[in-house]
C-alpha positions in Angstrom: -89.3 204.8 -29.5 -90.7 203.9 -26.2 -89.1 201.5 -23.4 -91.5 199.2 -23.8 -90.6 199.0 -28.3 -87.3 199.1 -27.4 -86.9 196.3 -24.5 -89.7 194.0 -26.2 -87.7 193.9 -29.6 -84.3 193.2 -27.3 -86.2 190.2 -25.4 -87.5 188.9 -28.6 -84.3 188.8 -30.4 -82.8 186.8 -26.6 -85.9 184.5 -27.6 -84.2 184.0 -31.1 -80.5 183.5 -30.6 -81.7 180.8 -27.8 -83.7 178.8 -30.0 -81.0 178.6 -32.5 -78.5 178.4 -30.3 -79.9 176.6 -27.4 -77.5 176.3 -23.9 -74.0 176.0 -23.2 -71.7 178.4 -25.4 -70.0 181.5 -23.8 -71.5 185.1 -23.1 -69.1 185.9 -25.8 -71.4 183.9 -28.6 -74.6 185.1 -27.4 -73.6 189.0 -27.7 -72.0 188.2 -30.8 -75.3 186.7 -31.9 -77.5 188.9 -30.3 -75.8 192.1 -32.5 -76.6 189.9 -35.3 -79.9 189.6 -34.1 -80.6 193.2 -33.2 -79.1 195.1 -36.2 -81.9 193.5 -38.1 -84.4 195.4 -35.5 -82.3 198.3 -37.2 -82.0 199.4 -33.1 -78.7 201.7 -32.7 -76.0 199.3 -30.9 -73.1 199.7 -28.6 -71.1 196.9 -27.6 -68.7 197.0 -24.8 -69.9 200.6 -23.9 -67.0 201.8 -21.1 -68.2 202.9 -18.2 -65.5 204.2 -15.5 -66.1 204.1 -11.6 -64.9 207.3 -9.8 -63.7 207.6 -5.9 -62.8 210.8 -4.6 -62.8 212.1 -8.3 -60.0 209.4 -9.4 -60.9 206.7 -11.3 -60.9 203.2 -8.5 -61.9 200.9 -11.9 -63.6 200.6 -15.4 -65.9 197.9 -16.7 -67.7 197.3 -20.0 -71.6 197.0 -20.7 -72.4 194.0 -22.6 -74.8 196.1 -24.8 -76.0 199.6 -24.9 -79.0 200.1 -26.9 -80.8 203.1 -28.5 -78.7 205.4 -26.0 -81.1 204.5 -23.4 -81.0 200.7 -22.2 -77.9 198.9 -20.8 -78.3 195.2 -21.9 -76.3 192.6 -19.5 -75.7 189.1 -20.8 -75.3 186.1 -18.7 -74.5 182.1 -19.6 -75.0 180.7 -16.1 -76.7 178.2 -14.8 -78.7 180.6 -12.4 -78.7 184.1 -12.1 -77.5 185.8 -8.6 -78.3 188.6 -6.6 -74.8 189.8 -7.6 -75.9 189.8 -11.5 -78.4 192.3 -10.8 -76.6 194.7 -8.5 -73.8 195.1 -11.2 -76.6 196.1 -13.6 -77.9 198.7 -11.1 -74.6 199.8 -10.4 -74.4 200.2 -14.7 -77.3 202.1 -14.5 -75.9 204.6 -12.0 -72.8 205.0 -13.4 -74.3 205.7 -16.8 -77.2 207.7 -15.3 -80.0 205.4 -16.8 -83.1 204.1 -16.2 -84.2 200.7 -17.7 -81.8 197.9 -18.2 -82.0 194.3 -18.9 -80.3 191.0 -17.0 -80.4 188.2 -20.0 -79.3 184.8 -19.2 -78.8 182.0 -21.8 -79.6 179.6 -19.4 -79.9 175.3 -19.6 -84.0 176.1 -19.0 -84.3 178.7 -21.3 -84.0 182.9 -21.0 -84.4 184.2 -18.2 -85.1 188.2 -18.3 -84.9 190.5 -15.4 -85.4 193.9 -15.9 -83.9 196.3 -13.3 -84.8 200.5 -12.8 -82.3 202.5 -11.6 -85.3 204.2 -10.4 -89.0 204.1 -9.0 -91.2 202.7 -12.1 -93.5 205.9 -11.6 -90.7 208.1 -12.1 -89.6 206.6 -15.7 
């Protein structure tokens, strides 16, 4: 399955859990109900994938990926009013440490989703 399948199906199932949902509930509810979401998309799922930072080949600190999806997309979920430059960097810095290429920045925001989608590298090169 191409990028493109994969994200598409991921946005589309943000889409859903929002307009059931709507605004206001923890990050906590909307990954909860976006696994409910994308099992139906029958789209192999990984929550809380691990993902350990190393300095001077000793781990300095270890953080969790919201979603991991098809082995290929990290999936970071926000419920903030807006998203900040800091949101996205930690999804690069996912994407680095897991050696991927594509991930998502979803926030269940009051005006709606709001989808970022950030490339650990040059579009041409994915």
């Amino acid at each position: 399955m191409k990028y493109e399948e994969i994200t598409h199906k991921i946005i589309g199932s943000a889409y859903k859990v929002f307009n059931e949902l709507g605004f206001g509930f923890l990050e906590s509810v909307y990954k909860k109900s976006m696994l409910i979401e994308l099992n139906k998309s029958n789209l192999k799922l990984e929550s809380e994938k691990p993902l350990k930072v190393y300095y001077d080949s000793q781990v300095v600190g270890e953080f969790y990926v919201d979603l991991f999806v098809e082995d290929e997309i990290i999936v970071e979920l926000k419920s903030v009013q807006n998203l900040l430059k800091e949101h996205e960097v930690q999804l690069v810095n996912y994407l680095n440490g897991l050696e991927k290429d594509i991930g998502l920045l979803i926030n269940f925001g009051p005006s709606g989703v709001e989808v970022k989608r950030k490339y650990r590298k040059p579009i041409q090169e994915i």
